[in-house]
N, C-alpha and C positions, 0 to 999 in steps of 0.2 A: 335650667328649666326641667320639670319632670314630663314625663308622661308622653317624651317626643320620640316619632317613630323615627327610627334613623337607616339610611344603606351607608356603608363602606364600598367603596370604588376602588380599587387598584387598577395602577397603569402599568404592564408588562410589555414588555420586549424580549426576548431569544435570552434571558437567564433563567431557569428555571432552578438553579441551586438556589439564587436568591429569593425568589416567588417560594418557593417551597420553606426557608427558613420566616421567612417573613407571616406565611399562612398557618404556621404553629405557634408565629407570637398572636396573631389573633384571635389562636382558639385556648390561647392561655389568658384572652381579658374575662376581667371582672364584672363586665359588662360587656354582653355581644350586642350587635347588631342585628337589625330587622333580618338584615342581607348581605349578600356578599358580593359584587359584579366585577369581574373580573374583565381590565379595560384593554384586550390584547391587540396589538398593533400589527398583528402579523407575525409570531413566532408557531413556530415549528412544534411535530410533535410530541418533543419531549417537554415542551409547555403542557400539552395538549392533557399529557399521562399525570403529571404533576396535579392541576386541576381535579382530575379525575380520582385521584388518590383523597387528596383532601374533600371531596364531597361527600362519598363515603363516611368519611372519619366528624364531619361537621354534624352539627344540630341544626341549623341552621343553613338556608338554600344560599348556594354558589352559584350563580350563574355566567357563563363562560360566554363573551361578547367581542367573537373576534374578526376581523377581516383581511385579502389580502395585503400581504407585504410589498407596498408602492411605496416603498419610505417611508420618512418620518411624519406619520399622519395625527399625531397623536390628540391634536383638537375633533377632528372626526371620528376616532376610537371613545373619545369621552362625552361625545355628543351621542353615541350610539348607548353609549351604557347607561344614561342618564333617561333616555327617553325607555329604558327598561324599567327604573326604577321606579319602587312603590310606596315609598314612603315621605316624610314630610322634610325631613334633614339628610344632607349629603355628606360625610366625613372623605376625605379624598386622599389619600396618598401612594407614592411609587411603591411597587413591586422590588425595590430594593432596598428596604429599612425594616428593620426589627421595632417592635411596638412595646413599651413598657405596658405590663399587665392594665395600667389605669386609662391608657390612651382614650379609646372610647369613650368612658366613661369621664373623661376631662376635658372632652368636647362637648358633649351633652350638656355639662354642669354649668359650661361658661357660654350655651348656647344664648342671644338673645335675638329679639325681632328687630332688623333695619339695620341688623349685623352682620358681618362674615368675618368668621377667624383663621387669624395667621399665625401658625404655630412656626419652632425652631427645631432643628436637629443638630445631635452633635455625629461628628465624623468619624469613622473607623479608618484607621492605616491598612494598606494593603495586606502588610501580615496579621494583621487583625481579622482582616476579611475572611480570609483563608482559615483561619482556626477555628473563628464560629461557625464558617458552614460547615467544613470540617467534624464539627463536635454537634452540630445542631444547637449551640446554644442562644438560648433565650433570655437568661438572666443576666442582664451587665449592668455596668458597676458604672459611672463617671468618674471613677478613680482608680481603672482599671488602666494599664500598659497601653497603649495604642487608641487611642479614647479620646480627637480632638475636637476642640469646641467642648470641653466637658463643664462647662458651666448650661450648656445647651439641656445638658443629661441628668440634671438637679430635679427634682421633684420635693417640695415645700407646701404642699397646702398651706399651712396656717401663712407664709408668709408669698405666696403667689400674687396678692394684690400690689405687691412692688415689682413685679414683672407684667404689671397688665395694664394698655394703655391705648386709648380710641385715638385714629385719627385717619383725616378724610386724605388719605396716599395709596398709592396702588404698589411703591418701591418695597421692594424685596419678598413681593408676594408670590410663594410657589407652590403649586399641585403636590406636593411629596406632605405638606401638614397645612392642610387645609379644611374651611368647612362650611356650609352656606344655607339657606333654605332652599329647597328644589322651586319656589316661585318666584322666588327672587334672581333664580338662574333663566328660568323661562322666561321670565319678564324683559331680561338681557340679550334674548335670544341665544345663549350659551356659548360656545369656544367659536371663536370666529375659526371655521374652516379654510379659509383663506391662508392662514399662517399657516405652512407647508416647512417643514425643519424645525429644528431644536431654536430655542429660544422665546419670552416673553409669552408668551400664550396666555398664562396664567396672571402676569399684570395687567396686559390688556384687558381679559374679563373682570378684573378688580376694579381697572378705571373707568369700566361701562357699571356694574354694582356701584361706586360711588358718584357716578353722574345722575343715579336712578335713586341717588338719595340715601344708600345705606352705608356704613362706617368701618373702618376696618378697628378691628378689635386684635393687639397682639395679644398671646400670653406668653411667660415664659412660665419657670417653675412646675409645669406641668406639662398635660402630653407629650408624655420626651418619646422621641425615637432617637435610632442608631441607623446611620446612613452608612453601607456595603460603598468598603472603594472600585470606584472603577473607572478605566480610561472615558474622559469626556466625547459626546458625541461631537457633528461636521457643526460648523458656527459658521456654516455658508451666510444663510440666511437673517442671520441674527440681528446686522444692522437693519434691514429691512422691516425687522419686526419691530427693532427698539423705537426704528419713527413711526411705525404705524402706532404705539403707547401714545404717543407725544402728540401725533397728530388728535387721538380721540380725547385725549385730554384738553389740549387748545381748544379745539371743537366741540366739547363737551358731548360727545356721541352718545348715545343711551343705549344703543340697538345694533347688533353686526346685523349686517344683510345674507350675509352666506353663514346660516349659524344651525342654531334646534331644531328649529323649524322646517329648515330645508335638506335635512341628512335624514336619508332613508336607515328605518334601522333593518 
């Protein structure tokens, strides 16, 4: 779809090597954004410099949306960033992945209405990790050493309509390549605050978007990123979250109660 105004969201935490390599892959797209909100959960600040660096260096405003560090809050840091946002589309991913130059611009193209998309990333190996912040590099390959899930890291236009496929599931949907209309987030009342730890968050808003009527759209073949390895966060919470999915799905929920609405930004 043309003509749509878009923000880019990142979600950081206390890596600022990776924020910082990730914030030069988006000032190397082909297509930027309205905006840039940066969703920080409570890091420190050498986040804080990093930001500060790249605002500077942008065309385009940064704005730095952070609060204290009580844990893993990360539904509340994205409810905060969202109610900053100005424009009509939300592109959303982790502070820890490198963006192929087309990203943006591959979200935009496969935007549609009573949609949200679900992109894929491929994996980088620990040593891999190390050598692109290391070197700052932005250009990678899917057929590059340390490169897993590299069918993930393809890029096809002409042949991306065989990676792209509707359907009404909320399973395997994550905030690291995602993308929605900002009314259709409202309408959902946005990340249920309630989930408090790592885990589900992002299906759960999926499952309340498709109860509200709109379709999850995968793509592959396109918007590829590269996911920075690193040790998994605490999965205290996880089961807790994974029936709260189950429950709003049984129940066909539309709306959290503790959500947009109710988070001060």
């Amino acid at each position: 779809m043309n003509n749509i105004t878009s923000t880019l969201i990142i979600s950081t935490y206390n890596w600022p090597a990776a924020l910082d390599i990730c914030l030069y892959s988006v000032q190397n797209q082909a297509v930027l954004p309205g905006e840039i909100i940066i969703a920080d959960d409570g890091s420190g600040d050498e986040t804080k410099s990093v930001i500060e660096k790249h605002q500077d260096l942008f065309k385009i405003p940064i704005k730095h949306i952070w609060h204290e560090d009580k844990g893993f809050r990360k539904s509340v840091i994205l409810n905060k960033a969202l109610i900053k946002s100005t424009n009509q589309y939300i592109i959303q991913i982790d502070g820890d992945v490198i963006l192929d130059k087309n990203f943006v611009s591959d979200h935009l193209a496969n935007a549609e209405h009573n949609t949200f998309i679900r992109g894929t990333r491929a994996m980088l190996s620990e040593h891999k990790t190390k050598k692109v912040i290391i070197e700052r590099n932005i250009t990678l390959s899917p057929f590059e050493s340390g490169v897993g899930n590299w069918n993930n890291a393809l890029r096809i236009p002409v042949l991306q309509w065989l990676g792209t496929r509707k359907e009404k599931s909320s399973r395997s949907v994550r905030g690291s390549n995602l993308s929605y209309w900002k009314d259709d987030f409202i309408r959902v009342n946005g990340y249920n605050n309630d989930l408090i730890g790592w885990g589900h968050e992002d299906e759960e808003l999926a499952a309340r978007f498709i109860n509200n009527g709109n379709v999850k759209k995968i793509i592959k073949l396109s918007a590829v990123q590269y996911h920075l390895y690193h040790q998994g966060s605490s999965k205290n919470n996880e089961i807790d979250h994974a029936l709260e999915v189950n429950r709003v799905i049984n129940e066909g929920i539309k709306i959290c109660k503790n959500g947009y609405s109710s988070t001060d930004d």
